[in-house]
N, C-alpha and C positions, 0 to 999 in steps of 0.2 A: 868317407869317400863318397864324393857324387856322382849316382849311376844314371844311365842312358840304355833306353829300351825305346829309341827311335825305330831302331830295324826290328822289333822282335811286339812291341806290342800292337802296332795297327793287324798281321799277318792272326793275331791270339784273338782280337777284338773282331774280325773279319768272320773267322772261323767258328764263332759264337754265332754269329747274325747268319750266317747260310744256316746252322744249325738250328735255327726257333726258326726261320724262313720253311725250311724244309719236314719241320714236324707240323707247321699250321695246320697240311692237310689229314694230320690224322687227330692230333690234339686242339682243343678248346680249350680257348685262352679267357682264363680269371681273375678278379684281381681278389690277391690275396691278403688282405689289409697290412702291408706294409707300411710302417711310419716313412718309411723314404719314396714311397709312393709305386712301387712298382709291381710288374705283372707275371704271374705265373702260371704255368703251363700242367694244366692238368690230363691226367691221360684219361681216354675215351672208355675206357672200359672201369673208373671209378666212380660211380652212379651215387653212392654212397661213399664219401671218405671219410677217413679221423680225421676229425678237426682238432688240430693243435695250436695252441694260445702259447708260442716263445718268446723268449723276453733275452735277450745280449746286452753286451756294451755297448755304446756307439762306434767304436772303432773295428769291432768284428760284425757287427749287424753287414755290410758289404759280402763279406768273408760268407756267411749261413742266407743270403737274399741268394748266390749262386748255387749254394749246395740244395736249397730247397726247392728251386725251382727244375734242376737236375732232376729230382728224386721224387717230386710229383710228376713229371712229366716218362717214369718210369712207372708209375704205379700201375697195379691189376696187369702186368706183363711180368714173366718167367719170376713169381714169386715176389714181387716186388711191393710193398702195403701201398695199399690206396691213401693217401693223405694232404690233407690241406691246413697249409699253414700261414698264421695269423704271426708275423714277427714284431716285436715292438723293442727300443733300444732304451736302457734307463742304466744306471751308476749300481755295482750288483750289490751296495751296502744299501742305498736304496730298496730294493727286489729284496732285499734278507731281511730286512725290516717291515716291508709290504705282507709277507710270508708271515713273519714272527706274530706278527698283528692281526693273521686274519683277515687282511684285506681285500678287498672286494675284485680288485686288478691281479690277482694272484695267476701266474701265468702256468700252464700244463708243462712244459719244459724251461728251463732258465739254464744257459751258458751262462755264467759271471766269469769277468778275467780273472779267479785266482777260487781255488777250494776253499780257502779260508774262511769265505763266506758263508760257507753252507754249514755249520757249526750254529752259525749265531741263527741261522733262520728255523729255528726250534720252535712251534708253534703250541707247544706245549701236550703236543698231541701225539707228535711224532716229528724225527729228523730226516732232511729230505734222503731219497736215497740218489746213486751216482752210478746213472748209464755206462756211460764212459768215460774212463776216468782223465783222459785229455784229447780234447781235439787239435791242437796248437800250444806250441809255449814262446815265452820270452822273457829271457833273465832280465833280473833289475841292475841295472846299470846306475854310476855315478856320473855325473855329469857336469864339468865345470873346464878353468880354463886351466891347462897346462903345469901353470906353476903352482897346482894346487894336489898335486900328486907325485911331489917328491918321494914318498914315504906310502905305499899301498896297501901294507899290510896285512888291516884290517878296519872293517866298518868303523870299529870306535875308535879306533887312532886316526883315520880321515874325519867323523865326527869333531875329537878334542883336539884340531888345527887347523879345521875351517867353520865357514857359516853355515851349515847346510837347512834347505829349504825346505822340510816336508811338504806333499801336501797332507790335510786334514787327515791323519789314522784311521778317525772313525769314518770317515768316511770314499777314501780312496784305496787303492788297494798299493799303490807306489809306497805310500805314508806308511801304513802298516808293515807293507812289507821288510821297509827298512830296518822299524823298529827290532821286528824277528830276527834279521836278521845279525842285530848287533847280539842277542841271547843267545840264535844257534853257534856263532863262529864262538861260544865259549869253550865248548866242548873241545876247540883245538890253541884261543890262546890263553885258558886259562883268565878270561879277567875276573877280578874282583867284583862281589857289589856293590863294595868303596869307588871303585873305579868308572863301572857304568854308569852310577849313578852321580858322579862328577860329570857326564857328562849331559845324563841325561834328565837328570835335573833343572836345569838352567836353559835346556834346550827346551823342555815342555815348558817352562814359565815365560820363555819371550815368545815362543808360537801360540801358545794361550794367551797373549797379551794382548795380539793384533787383531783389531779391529774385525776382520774379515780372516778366517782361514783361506790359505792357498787352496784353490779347487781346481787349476788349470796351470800347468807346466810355463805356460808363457811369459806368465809374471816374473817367475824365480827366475826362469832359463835368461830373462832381458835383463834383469840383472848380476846375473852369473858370469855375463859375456861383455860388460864395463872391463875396461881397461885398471888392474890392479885390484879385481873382485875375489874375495873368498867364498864365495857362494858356490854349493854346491847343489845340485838338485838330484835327490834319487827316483827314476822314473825306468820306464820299462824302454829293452832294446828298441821295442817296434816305436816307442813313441820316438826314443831320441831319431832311429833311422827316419820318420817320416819330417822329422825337426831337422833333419840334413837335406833332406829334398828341397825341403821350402826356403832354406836359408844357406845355401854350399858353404858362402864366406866367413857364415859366424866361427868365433875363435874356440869353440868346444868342442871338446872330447869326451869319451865315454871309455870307463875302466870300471873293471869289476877288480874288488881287493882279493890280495893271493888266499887271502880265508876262507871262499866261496861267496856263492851268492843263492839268491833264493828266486823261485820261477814264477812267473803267470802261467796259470796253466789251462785255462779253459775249459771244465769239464761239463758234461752235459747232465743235470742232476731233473731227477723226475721231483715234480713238487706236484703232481695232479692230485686233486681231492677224489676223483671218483675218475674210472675207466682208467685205472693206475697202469693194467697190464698194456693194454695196447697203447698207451702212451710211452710206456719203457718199451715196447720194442721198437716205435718211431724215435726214440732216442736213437737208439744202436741202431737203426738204417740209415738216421741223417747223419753217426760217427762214422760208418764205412765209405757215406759219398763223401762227408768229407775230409777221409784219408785215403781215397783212392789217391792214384797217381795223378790223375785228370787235375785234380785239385791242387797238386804240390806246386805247380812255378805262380799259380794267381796267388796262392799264400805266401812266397815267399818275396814277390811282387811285393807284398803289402807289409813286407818286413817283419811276419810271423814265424818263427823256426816250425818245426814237424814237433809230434809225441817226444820224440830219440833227443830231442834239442841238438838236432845238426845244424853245425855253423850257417848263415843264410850266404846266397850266393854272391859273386862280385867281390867278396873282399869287403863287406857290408857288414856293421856293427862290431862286436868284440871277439869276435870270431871264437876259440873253443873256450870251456870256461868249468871251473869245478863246484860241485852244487851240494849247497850245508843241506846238513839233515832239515828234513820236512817238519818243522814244528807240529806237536800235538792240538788238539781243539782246545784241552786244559793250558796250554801255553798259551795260546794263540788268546784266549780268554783276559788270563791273567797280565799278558801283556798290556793290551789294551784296555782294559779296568786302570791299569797304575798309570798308562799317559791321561787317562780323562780325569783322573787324579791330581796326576801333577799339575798338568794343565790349568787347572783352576786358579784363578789369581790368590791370592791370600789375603786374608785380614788378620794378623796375629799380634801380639803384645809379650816383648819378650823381658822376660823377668830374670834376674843375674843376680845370684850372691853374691852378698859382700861383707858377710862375716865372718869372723877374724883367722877361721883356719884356712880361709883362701889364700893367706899369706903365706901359706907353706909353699915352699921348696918341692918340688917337682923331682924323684932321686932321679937319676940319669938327663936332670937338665937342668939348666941355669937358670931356670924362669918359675915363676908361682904358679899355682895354682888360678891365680886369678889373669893374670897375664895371658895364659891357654887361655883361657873360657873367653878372654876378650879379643884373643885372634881369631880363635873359631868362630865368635860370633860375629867379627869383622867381614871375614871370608865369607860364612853364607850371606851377607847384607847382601853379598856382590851376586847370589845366584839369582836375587828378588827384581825383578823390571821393574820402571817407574809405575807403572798400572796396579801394584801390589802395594799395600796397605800395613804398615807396621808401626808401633810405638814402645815405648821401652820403658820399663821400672827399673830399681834396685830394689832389695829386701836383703836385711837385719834385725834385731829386734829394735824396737823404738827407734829407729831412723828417721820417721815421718814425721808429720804434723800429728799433735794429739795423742804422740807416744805410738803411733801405728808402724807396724813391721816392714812396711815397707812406705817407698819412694815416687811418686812417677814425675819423670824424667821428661819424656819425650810423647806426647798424646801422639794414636793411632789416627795414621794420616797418609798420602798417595805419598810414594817414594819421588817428589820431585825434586832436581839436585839442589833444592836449600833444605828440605826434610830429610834427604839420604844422610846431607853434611852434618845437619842437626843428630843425626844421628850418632855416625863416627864421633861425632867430637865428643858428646856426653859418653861413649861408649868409652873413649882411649883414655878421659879424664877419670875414671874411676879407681880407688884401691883399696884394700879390705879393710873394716872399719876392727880399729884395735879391740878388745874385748866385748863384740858383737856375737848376740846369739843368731841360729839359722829359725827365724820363726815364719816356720813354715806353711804350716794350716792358714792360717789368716790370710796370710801372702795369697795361695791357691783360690782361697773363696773369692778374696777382693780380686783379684784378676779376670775369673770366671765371668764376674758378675759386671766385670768395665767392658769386655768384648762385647757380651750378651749385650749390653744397654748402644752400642755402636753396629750391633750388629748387621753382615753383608750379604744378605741373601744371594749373591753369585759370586762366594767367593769360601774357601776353606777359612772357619773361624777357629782358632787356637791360641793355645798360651802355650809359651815354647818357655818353660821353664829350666834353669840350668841352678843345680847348687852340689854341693861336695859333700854334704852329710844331710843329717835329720833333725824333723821339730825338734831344738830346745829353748823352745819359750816355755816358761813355767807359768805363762799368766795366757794364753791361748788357750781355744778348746782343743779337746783329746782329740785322737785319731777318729772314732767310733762316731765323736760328731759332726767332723770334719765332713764325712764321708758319707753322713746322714743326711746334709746340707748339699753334698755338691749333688747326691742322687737328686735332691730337690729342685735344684737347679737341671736338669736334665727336661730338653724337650725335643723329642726326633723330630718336630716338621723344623727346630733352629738352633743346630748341636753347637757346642762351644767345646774345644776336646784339650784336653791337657796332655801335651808331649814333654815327659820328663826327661829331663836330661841328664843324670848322674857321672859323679866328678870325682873320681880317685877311691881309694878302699875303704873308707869312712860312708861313703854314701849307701843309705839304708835300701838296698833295692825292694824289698817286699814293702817297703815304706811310700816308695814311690811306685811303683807298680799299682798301688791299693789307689792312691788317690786318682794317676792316669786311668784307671778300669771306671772307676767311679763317674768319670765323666766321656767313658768311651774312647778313650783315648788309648796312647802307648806310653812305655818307659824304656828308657835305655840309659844303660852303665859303659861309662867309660873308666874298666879299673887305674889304667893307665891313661890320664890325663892329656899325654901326648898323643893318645888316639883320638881324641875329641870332636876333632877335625872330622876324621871318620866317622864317627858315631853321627853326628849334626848331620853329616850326608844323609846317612842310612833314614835318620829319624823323617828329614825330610820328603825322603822317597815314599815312606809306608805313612803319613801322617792321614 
């Protein structure tokens, strides 16, 4: 809805200006190094103030230029601290990182729009602590056209049936939030991590793709609002509300799913290295001005709910709304560790049995053994973007050139759609070679060792091995040297990691496990074949 404060805001704007008019004569006006350039009123009986160094968003830095100036211009009257402040606006992953580092800009107070930040700005020394624990909120809203919210359920069900647009995780708090958000609503629908991670798989590999992370709503939101768009954008109420002012006619909407949603919440956290005390009590004076009442209609003017998260006024944003559990800082961690993860483009070489027990029968299905491994591997081809890097072997025993265990098929190369194609085809033309053994050892080193010689310093390097049982080449080296070999092969500043992929009740897991550890890697057993699918997810996700 588009609101109108024709009658209501020159009478609010008036009543400011008599009010600095009419303190002139007793307050002395300073400027108080605001980045937006403005001036503040200090009161005459503070000879000496705290000087406080505050650091906001850009969008609440408005919001704390009123409240500050308020509140110095009370100081050294009826208890009131003396204070002068220095406000500066920067992106609060920013500021958590500035903090974490020690940095020279390190500010005596920091508002970030969301607590989640103050977790990560851990300086090794100590974590900041938290004035007050909200001065404002604003749920994260979804945001796209219409026909894009037949179904609300929940985050990851509007995820897996549209486009949706984060901005950058690590670095926005919208991005992040969302992510959170799809973990917290599990507690009420139950997903899988087969499930989220169908979706969020594929979602980190093509936002890791681009060029440029989104860092500004504008971009997604212009394309969100194309006629016949599935883009979805998740971003905060206040940003969508101020994105309705500026544009009434665009075709967008804002729905929170019936699962909940998660909050910006604005808290005022003390990060001062020295005079901590009276820095944390100029916290909690600048959270009382700004949750007096004086303050409540210019925040909500600015499309910010109260502490309480009361609807804002006019009929304005998404009106009431229910709110998932507060993710922990170990969640909030581990969240964002697995998209910087995912994110990564990949450089891998996937290796597929094709000796001869892959020609079994699948019990409770029509299809082999090899038939699964080559759907499954079909389907993840499909989570990889053209920007992602793969090539493909076979391995049995003497299948190669020179009596070698294995095949390669398809060299490791950009997913472009005649290398995707190159791919599919050799993958769907394959079928298990009649009285072939699984020679395994060999396979693992020579693969190891082809990544390594290609290898993509900006990119996850791996061998995405897949087979149904264990070494039986009798003419390869033992496990013991296998495993001697790949430790040797092992360099932390250019890992090459083996993700095993085991295939039905024959497959040796302490067999494969040993060789994945050996090169820092994982293993996973799929006893049942027809889970595979899932397993590939899972492996994907933690690789």
């Amino acid at each position: 809805m588009t609101r109108s404060n024709n009658n209501r805001r020159p009478v609010y704007l008036t009543a400011v200006g008599l009010l600095v008019l009419s303190l002139g004569a007793v307050f002395v006006v300073r400027s108080f190094g605001s980045e937006s350039g403005a001036d503040g009123l200090l009161g005459g009986k503070c000879d000496e103030p705290t000087q406080v160094k505050l650091s906001t968003t850009p969008e609440f830095q408005p919001q704390l230029d009123q409240a500050t100036k308020a509140l110095m211009a009370k100081g050294g009257e009826d208890g009131n601290p003396c204070l002068q402040f220095t406000i500066t606006a920067a992106q609060s992953a920013s500021v958590a990182q500035e903090i974490s580092t020690a940095g020279d800009n390190r500010p005596d107070l920091w508002v970030p729009d969301s607590s989640l930040w103050v977790g990560r700005a851990d300086d090794g020394e100590s974590i900041p602590s938290i004035a007050v624990p909200s001065l404002a909120t604003s749920p994260l809203v979804l945001v796209g056209r219409s026909d894009n919210f037949a179904n609300t359920s929940s985050w990851l069900g509007l995820f897996a049936t549209t486009q949706p647009a984060l901005l950058d995780p690590g670095k926005q708090s919208s991005g992040a939030l969302a992510l959170l958000a799809v973990q917290a609503e599990r507690a009420k629908t139950s997903a899988s991590n087969s499930q989220v991670a169908k979706v969020l798989v594929p979602l980190a590999q093509r936002l890791g793709s681009m060029p440029k992370p989104y860092t500004e709503v504008s971009g997604p939101l212009s394309r969100a609002s194309s006629e016949g768009s599935s883009v979805v954008v998740p971003m905060s109420e206040q940003a969508f509300v101020k994105y309705q002012d500026d544009n009434p006619a665009a075709p967008l909407k804002a729905i929170v799913p019936r699962s909940g949603t998660l909050l910006m919440d604005y808290p005022v956290v003390v990060t001062a290295k020295n005079n901590a005390e009276a820095i944390t009590e100029a916290g909690k004076a600048l959270g009382e001005q700004m949750l007096s009442d004086g303050v409540s209609q210019s925040r909500d003017d600015a499309g910010f709910r109260d502490a309480l998260m009361s609807p804002l006024g006019e009929g304005r944003g998404v009106g009431d709304i229910t709110q998932l559990t507060k993710p922990t800082a170990s969640a909030i961690e581990k969240t964002l560790l697995s998209w910087t993860t995912l994110s990564l483009s990949a450089h891998s070489l996937a290796v597929i049995d094709v000796s001869g027990s892959m020609a079994e029968k699948v019990p409770g299905s029509a299809k082999t053994r090899m038939q699964l491994t080559i759907e499954a591997a079909g389907n993840g081809l499909k989570l990889f973007p053209d920007s992602a890097e793969l090539g493909l072997w076979v391995f049995s025993t003497k299948i190669g050139p020179e009596q070698a265990d294995f095949k390669k098929l398809v060299s490791i190369g950009k997913l472009t759609p005649g290398h995707r194609q190159q791919m599919i085809n050799n993958l769907t033309s394959q079928s298990a070679r009649v009285g072939g053994g699984t020679g395994l050892y060999d396979t693992a080193i020579a693969a190891v060792r082809e990544v390594r010689s290609q290898y993509n310093s900006g990119a996850v390097n791996t061998v995405l091995l897949f087979t149904d049982g264990k070494n039986d080449d009798p003419g390869s080296v033992g496990l013991d040297r296998a495993l001697q070999i790949l430790e040797g092969l092992k360099d932390p500043a250019r890992p090459v990691r083996i993700i095993a992929l085991g295939i039905g009740p024959d497959a040796d897991e302490t067999e494969l496990k040993r060789l994945a550890q050996a090169t820092g890697g994982q293993s996973y057993v799929a006893r049942n074949p027809t889970d595979l699918q899932d397993v590939f997810i899972d492996a994907l996700q933690n690789r």
